[in-house]
Structures are given as structure tokens and as C-alpha cells.
C-alpha positions as CSV (number, residue, x, y, z in Angstrom):
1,X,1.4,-21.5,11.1
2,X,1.0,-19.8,14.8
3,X,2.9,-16.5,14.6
4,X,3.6,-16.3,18.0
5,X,4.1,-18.6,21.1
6,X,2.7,-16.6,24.2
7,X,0.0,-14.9,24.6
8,X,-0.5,-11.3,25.8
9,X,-3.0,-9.8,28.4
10,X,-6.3,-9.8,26.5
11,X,-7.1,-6.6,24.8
12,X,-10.2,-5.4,23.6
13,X,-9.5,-4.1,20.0
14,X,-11.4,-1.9,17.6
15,X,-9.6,-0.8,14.1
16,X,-11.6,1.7,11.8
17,X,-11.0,1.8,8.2
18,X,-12.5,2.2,4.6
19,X,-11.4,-1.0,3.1
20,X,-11.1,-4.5,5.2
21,X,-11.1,-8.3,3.5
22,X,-12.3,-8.9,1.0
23,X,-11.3,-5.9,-0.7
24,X,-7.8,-6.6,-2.2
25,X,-6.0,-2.9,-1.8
26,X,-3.4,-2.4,-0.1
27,X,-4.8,-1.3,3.1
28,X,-7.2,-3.9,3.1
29,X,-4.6,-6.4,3.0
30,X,-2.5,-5.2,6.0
31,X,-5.1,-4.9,8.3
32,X,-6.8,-8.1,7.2
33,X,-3.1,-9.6,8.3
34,X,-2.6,-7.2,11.8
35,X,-6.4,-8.0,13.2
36,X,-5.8,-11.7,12.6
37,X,-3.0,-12.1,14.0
38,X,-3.9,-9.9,17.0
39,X,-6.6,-12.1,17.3
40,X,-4.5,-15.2,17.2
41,X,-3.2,-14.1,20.0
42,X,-6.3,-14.5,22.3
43,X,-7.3,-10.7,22.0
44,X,-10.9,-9.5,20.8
45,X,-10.7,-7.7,17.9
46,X,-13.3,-6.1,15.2
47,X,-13.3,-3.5,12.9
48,X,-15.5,-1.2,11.4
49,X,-15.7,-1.2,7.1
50,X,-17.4,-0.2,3.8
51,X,-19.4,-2.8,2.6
52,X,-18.4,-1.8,-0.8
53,X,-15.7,-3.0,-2.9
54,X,-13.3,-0.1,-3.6
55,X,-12.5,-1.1,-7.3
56,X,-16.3,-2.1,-8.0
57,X,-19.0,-0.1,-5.6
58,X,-21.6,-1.9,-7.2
59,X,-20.1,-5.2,-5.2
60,X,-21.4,-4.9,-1.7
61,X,-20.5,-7.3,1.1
62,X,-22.1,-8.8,4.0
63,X,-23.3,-6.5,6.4
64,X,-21.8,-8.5,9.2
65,X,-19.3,-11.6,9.3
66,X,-16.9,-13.0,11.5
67,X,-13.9,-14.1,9.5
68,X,-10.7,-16.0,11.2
69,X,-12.1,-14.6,14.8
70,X,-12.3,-11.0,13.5
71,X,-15.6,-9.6,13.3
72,X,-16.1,-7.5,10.4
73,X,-19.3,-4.9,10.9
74,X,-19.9,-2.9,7.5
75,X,-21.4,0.2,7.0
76,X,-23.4,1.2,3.9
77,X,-21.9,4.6,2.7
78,X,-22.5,5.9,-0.7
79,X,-21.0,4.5,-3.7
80,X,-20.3,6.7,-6.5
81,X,-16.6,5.3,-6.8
82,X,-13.5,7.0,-8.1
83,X,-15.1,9.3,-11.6
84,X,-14.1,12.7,-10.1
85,X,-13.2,14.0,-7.4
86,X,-16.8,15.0,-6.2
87,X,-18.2,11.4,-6.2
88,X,-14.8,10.1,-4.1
89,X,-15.5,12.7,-1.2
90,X,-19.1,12.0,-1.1
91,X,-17.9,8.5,-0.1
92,X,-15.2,9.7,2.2
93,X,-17.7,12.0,3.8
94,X,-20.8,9.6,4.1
95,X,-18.2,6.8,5.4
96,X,-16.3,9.4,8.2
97,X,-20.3,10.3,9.1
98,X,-21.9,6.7,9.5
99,X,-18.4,5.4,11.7
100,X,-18.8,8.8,14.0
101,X,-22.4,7.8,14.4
102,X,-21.1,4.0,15.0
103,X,-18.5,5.2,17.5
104,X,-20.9,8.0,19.4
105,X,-22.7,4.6,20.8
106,X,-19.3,2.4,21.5
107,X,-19.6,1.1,25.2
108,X,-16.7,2.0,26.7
109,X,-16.1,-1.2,28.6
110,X,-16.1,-3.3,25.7
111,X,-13.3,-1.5,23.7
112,X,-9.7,-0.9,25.3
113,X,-8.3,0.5,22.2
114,X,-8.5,1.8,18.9
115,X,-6.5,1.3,16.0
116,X,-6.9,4.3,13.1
117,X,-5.8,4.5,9.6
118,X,-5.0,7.4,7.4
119,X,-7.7,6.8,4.5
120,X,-10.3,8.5,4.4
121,X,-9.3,11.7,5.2
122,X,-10.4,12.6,9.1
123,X,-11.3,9.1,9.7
124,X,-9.1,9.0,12.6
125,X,-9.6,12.2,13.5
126,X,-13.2,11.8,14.4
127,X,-12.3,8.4,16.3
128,X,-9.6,9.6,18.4
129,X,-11.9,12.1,19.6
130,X,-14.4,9.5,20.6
131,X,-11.5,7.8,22.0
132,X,-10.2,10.3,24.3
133,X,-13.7,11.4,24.9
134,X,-14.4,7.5,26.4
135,X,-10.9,7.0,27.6
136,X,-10.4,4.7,25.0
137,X,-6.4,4.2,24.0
138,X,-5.8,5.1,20.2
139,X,-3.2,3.8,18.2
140,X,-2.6,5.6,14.2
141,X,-1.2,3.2,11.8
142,X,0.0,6.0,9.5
143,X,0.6,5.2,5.4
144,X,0.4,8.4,4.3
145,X,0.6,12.2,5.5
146,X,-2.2,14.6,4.9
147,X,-2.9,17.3,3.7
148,X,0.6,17.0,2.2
149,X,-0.2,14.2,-0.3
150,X,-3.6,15.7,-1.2
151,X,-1.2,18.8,-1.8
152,X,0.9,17.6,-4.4
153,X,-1.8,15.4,-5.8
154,X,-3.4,18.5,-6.5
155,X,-6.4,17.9,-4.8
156,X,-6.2,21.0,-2.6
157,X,-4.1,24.2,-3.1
158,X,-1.8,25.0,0.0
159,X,-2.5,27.4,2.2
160,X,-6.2,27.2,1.5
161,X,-8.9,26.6,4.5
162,X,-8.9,23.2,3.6
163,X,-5.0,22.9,4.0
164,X,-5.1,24.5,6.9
165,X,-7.9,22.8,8.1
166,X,-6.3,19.4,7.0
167,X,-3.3,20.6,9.0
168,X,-4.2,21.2,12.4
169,X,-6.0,18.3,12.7
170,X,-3.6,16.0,11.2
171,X,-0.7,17.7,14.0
172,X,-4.3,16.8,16.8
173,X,-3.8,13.1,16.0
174,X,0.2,13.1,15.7
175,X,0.0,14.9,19.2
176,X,-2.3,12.9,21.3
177,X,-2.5,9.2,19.4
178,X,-1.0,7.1,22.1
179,X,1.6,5.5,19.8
180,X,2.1,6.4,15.9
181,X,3.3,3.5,13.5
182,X,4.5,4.8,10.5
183,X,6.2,3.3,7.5
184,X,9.7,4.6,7.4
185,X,12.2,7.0,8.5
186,X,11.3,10.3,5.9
187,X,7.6,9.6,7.7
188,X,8.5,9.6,10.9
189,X,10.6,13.2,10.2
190,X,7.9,15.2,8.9
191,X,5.5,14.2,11.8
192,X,8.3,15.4,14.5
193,X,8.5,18.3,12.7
194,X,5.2,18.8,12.5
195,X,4.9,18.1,15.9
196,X,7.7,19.9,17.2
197,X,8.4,16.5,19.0
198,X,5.8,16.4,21.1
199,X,4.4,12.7,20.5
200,X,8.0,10.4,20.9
201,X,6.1,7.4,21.1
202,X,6.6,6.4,17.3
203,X,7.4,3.0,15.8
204,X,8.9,3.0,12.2
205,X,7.6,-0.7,10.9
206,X,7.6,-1.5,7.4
207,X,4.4,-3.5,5.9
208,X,5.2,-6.8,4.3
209,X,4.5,-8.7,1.4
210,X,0.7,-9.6,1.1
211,X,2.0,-13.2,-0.1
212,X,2.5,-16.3,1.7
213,X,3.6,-18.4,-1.4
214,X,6.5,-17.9,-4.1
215,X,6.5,-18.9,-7.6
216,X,9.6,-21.4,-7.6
217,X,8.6,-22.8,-11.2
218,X,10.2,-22.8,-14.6
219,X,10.1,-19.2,-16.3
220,X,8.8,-20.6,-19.3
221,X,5.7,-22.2,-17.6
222,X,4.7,-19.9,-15.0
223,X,1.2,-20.2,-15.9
224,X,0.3,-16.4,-15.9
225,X,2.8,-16.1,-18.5
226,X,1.5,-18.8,-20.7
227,X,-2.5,-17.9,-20.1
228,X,-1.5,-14.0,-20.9
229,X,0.6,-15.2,-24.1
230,X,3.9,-13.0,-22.7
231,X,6.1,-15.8,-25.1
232,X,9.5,-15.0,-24.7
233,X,9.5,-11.4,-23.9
234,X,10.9,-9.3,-21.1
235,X,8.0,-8.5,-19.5
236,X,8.3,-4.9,-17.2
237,X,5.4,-5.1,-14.5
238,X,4.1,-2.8,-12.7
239,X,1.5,-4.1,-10.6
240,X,-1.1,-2.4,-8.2
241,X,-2.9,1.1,-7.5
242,X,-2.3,3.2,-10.7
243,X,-1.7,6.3,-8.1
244,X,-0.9,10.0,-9.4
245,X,1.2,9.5,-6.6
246,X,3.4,6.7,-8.5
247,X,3.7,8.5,-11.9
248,X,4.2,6.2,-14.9
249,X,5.0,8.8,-17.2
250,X,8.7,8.0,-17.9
251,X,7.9,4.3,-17.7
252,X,5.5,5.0,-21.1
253,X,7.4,7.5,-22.8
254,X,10.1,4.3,-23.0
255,X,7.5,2.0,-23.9
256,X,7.2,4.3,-26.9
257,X,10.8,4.7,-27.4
258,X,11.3,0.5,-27.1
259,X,7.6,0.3,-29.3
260,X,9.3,-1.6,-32.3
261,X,11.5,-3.7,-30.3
262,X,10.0,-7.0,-29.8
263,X,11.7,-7.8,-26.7
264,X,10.0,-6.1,-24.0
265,X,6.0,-6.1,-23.3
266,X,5.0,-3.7,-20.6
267,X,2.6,-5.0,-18.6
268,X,0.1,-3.0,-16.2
269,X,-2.1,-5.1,-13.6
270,X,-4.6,-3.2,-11.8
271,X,-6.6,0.1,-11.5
272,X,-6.7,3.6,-9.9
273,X,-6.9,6.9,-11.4
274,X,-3.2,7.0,-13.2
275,X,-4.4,3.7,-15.3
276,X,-6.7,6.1,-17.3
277,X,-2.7,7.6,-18.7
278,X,-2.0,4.3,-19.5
279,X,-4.6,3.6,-21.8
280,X,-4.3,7.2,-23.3
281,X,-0.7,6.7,-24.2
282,X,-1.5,2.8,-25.4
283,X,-4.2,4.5,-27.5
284,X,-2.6,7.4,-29.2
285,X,0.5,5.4,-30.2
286,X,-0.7,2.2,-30.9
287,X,1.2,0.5,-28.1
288,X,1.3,-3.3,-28.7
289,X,3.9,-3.5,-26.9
290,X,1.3,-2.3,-23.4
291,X,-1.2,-4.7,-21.7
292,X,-3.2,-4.0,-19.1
293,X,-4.8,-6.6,-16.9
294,X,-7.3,-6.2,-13.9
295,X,-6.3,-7.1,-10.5
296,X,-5.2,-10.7,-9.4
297,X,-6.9,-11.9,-7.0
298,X,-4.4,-12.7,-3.8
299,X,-4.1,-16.0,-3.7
300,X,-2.6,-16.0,-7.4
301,X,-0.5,-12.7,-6.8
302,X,2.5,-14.7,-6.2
303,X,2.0,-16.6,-9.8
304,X,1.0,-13.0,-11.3
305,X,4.3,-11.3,-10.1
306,X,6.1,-14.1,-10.5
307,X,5.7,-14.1,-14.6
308,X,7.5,-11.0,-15.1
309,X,11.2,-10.2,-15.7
310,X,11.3,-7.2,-13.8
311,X,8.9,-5.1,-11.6
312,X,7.9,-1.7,-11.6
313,X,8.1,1.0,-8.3
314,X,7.3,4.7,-8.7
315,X,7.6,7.5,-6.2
316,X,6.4,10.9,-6.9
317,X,8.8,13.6,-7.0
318,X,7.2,15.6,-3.9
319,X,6.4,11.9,-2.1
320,X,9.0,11.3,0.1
321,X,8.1,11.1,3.1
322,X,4.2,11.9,2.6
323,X,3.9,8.6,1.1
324,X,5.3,4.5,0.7
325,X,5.0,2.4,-2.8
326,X,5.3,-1.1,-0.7
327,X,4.9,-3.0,-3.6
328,X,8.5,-3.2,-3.4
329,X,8.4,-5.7,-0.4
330,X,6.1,-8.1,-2.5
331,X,8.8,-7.8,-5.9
332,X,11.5,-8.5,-3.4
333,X,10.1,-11.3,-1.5
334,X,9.3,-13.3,-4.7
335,X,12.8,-13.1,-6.1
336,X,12.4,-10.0,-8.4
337,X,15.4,-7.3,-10.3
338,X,13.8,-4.1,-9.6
339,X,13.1,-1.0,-11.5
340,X,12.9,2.1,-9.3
341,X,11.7,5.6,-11.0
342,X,11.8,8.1,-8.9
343,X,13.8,10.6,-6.3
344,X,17.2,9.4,-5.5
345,X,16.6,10.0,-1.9
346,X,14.0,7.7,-0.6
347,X,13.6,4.7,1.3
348,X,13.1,3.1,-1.7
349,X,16.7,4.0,-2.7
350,X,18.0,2.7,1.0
351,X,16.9,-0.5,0.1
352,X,18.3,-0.9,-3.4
353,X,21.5,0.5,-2.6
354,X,22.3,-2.6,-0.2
355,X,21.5,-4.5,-3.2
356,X,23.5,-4.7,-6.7
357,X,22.2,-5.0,-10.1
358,X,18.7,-3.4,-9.4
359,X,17.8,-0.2,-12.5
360,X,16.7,3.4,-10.9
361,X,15.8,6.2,-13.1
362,X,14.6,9.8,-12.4
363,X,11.5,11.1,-13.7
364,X,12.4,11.8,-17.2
365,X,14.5,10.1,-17.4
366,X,13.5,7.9,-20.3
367,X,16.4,7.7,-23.0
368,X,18.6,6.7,-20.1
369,X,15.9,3.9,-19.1
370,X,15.8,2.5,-22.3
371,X,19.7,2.4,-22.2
372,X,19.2,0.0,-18.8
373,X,16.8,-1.9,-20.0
374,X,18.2,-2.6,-23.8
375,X,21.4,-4.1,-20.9
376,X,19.1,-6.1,-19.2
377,X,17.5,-7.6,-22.2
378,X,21.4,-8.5,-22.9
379,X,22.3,-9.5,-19.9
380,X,21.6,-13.5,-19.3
381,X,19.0,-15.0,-17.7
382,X,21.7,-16.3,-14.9
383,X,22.6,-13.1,-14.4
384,X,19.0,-11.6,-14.0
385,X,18.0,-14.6,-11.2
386,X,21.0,-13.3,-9.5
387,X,19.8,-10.1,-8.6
388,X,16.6,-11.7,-8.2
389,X,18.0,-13.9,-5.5
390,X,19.9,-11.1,-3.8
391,X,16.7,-9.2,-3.2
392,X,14.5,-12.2,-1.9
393,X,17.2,-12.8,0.4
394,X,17.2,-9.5,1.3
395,X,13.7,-9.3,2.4
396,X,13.3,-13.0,3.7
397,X,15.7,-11.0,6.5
398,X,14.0,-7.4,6.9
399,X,10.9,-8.2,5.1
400,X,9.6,-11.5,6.1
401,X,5.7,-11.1,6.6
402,X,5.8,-12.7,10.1
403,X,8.5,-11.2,11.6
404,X,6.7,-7.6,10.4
405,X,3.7,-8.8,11.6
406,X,4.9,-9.7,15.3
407,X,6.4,-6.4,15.2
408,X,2.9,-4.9,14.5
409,X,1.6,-6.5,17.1
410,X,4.4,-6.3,19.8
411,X,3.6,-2.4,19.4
412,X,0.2,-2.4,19.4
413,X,0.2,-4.4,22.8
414,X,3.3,-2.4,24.0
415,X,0.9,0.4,24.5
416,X,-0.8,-1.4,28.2
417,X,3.1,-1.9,29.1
């Protein structure tokens, strides 16, 4: 399906990132959708990637491909993965080194702009010098804020030389990027204040669900039910990144409460660093009532979240703002109750408050989350596909990939206007 009807002034477009198709994270997945439809629209676009899975570094991709008009070049940083900390800044750092080298010998006349991302760390950084340094416009598609996040992930202690560091050139790309597109409304806050308003050319746009298909089947046959044997039970999903970011920790200490009740299997789908407490809890109280699964591939995701009863989202205490769980587009879109744990002030909480029925919990909140879902287990499966319906109808109207993704590209072209 052609997102758009008419065809703006042909742009020459570079985007920079870590992680590009095939790689299923997030990120990956978003840009994937932005640089194709950008180059539906008659621009030229490529874009500059690991050639390393981000799950499985041993998986390397092509060096070079052109995929739906986007050409894709890789570069071959290091890959010692996610073990420590050590071995994931070695990759950062040999990545943010190869793309500077990359972008030292960009021809000027062959790229009008350039589209940065927030992962790795100083990624952007480096190419919006280069950019401003060959006149070059440079557009920041910001998901997260650093050093913030690495702050309360503990990665870095505030007020350290790294912070600092972190700091001032974080406020250098808020300050001279020639538009910012951030995520939501606490985002777009902390970089005026970090900014002291200087940069007013910010766009607050959502990302959308990375599905174009919805499970419309029978509960009782959705075939990721029946292959994963889930039977009759309420299944609780949460499904993505396992972030320290998106703590689980109340979500498990329920699972042990709820351990002898055969109604509700929690079900985990995916990796990252905060899967490790998954297994640790599953482990040291025998948790039958736990599976964990690896990642779906993306053409299934829509059968994958569609087999559960209810889906997980979890926002840090210290997140707001510095980060966005958009997994809750995707639970939305396919017709999904809800279960928020996490700050009552969020844009997380915006959204469910304009829709009924949907569970949010504090961190810690675990008795009274085992009261909510011991009601939802009760309640009847009308009533569940209710609120369900309410929420996909909710994001069909704010939430819609193609609308977003027009909106992505309307700003991205806005910035030759």
C-alpha cells in the first residue's frame, strides 16, 4: 500500500544507526519503516549499520544490500555482545569509530541530510559534527536521553567526568540538530530544559506498531497458543527487550504469589539483560507457572501477541521522560487489556486513562496486582475483548502505523521548507 500520494523535492538522505533490518529490535524496526517510506517517496536514502545481529553477534549480515530502495552499507565492529558492561562499550566504541571514519570521507554533494539516533552513545554526536563541518542538515530521532538513562541504569555515577562529559555533548546535539523528533511530551521537557529553549524546532511523534497484520482468529486456536501448549490459561505477556529500564520485579514477585494457582501462566518473549532476573526468580522458586521464549520473528509478532490475555508494559521509576516502553502501541493495536507497572505520571498513564478497564500497579506493588489480576481471571471473556476493543480503537486513531509514519516523514522533509 503507497503511503503517500505526492511526492516531495528529492532529498538525499543518510540515517546512522547500530541496528537496521534484519535485526528485529526496536530501533531496527522503526528505521527500517521511516527509510522506506522516505524512499517511497522518490528520495535517496541509505544508512549506515552493524553487520551484526544485536541478540546473536556471531550472526553477521551482508556487507552491502539494497533492500526496498534503501541501501544498507554495514560496518564490521567488534562483537563481544551484551556479557558485561566492558564487552557492550567495546562495541559501542569500535561502531562510533568505524561510522566517523565512514563519515570523514562523505561527499558532500551526495548527502543533503542526516538522520541520527540515540544508540550508541555519541553516535550522533560524532555525525552532527561531520554534518555541520560539510554543511550537511542533521535531523536527531531521539528514543532516549543520555547520560540520564545510563544514570539511573547505573552505568555511570552522576556528576562523574563521564556524566559530565555525556552532558555537554548531549545539550551540543539538542542545540544545533536542525529539528529534534522525540517520543512524547516528558521528552520533549527535559531537552528544553536542558537546553534552556534554545533548539524550538521539536516534533513530539510517537512510534507505531511494528505490525501490519492482526490476529482476528478464535482464542482457543491462535496457533502460538496451541504450538506453546498455554491451554486455557490467562496468559500475562510481556514481550520484547528485557531492559533494567522496564523492571519486572513486581511482575515476578506476583508470579510467585499466584505460583499455585493454575489460572495464569506468565509468559516472557525475548532477551536483554533483565531476562537474566527472570530466569533467577523461575529457578529459585520453581516457577511453572514462567516461560520464557526467544524472540518472534516479525512477521509472526502479530500471532505471538495475539495469544495472550493481557500484555505486559514497565517503566522505571526514574524513566519518565529519559525513556519510552512502545510496546504499548503494538498491545494496543492488536486489540490487547493492558497491564501498566510503573510511575503514575507518564505517558504511558495518558494513554490508559482515556481508556477503561486497563490494570496499573506501582512498583511493589504486588499483593495489590494479584488482587487485579485474580478480577480479571473472573471477569468474562466478553468483558476482557471489550477493553481489548477499546484500546485497538484507540490506536487505529492515534496510533495507526501510516499515519505515524507520514508524520515522520512530513518532518523530516519539513526541514528544506
Amino acid at each position: 500500500m503507497k503511503l503517500v500520494d505526492e511526492q516531495q523535492d528529492h532529498i538525499k538522505i543518510l540515517a546512522v544507526s547500530q541496528f537496521y533490518y534484519p535485526d528485529t529490535v526496536s530501533v531496527s524496526q522503526h528505521l527500517t519503516d521511516l527509510l522506506e517510506a522516505l524512499a517511497e517517496r522518490g528520495h535517496e536514502v541509505s544508512v549506515y549499520s552493524s553487520i551484526r545481529d544485536y541478540e546473536n553477534p556471531g550472526n553477521v549480515f551482508s556487507n552491502n544490500e539494497i533492500v526496498n530502495n534503501v541501501r544498507i552499507q554495514r560496518i564490521n565492529n567488534t562483537g563481544f555482545g551484551k556479557k558485561n558492561k566492558i564487552s557492550r562499550l567495546s562495541d559501542f566504541i569500535s561502531f562510533n569509530f568505524l561510522v566517523f571514519m565512514r563519515l570523514l570521507f562523505v561527499n558532500r554533494n551526495k548527502v543533503d541530510l542526516i538522520i541520527g539516533m540515540t544508540n550508541p552513545p555519541l553516535l550522533s554526536y560524532i555525525a552532527l559534527k561531520i554534518a555541520r563541518f560539510k554543511n550537511i542538515k542533521f535531523v536527531y530521532w531521539t528514543m532516549d536521553l543520555q547520560p540520564e538513562l545510563a544514570i539511573v541504569a547505573n552505568y555511570i555515577k552522576p556528576g562523574t567526568r563521564t556524566a559530565v562529559s555525556l552532558q555537554k555533548r548531549g545539550d551540543f546535539i539538542f542545540k544545533l540538530s536542525d529539528k529534534i523528533i522525540t517520543l512524547d511530551a516528558f521528552m520533549k521537557r527535559h531537552i528544553l530544559k536542558r537546553t534552556k529553549g534554545v533548539n524550538n524546532e521539536i516534533d513530539i511523534i510517537p512510534v507505531w506498531p511494528v505490525m501490519n497484520k492482526v490476529y482476528s482468529g478464535d482464542r482457543a486456536n491462535n496457533p502460538f497458543r496451541l504450538k506453546n501448549n498455554f491451554k486455557d490459561k490467562i496468559v500475562i505477556m510481556y514481550s520484547g527487550n528485557h531492559s533494567v529500564m522496564h523492571p519486572l520485579t513486581t511482575l515476578l514477585e506476583a508470579a510467585v504469589i499466584l505460583s499455585n494457582d493454575d489460572r495464569f501462566l506468565f509468559v516472557h518473549i525475548g532477551g536483554g539483560i533483565g531476562l537474566k532476573e527472570v530466569q533467577e526468580y523461575k529457578e529459585k522458586y520453581s516457577l511453572h507457572n514462567v516461560v520464557t521464549l526467544p524472540f518472534q520473528p516479525r512477521e509472526n509478532i502479530h500471532v505471538s501477541l495475539g495469544s495472550a490475555d493481557i500484555q505486559v508494559v514497565s517503566l522505571g521509576k526514574r524513566c519518565v521522560g529519559f525513556t519510552h516502553p512502545n510496546k504499548i502501541y503494538g498491545s494496543m493495536f492488536i486489540g490487547k487489556p493492558i497491564l501498566y507497572i510503573g510511575p503514575e505520571n507518564s505517558h504511558i498513564s495518558e494513554i490508559l486513562d482515556k481508556c477503561e478497564g486497563n490494570i496499573s500497579v506501582n512498583h511493589g506493588d504486588s499483593d495489590l496486582l494479584v488482587e487485579y489480576l485474580d478480577r480479571f481471571a473472573k471477569s468474562s471473556i466478553e468483558k476482557r475483548q471489550l477493553i481489548g476493543d477499546s484500546n485497538q480503537n484507540f490506536a487505529k486513531n492515534y496510533f495507526h502505523p501510516t499515519k505515524l509514519i507520514n508524520k515522520m516523514a512530513d518532518s523530516i522533509e519539513n526541514v528544506f521548507r
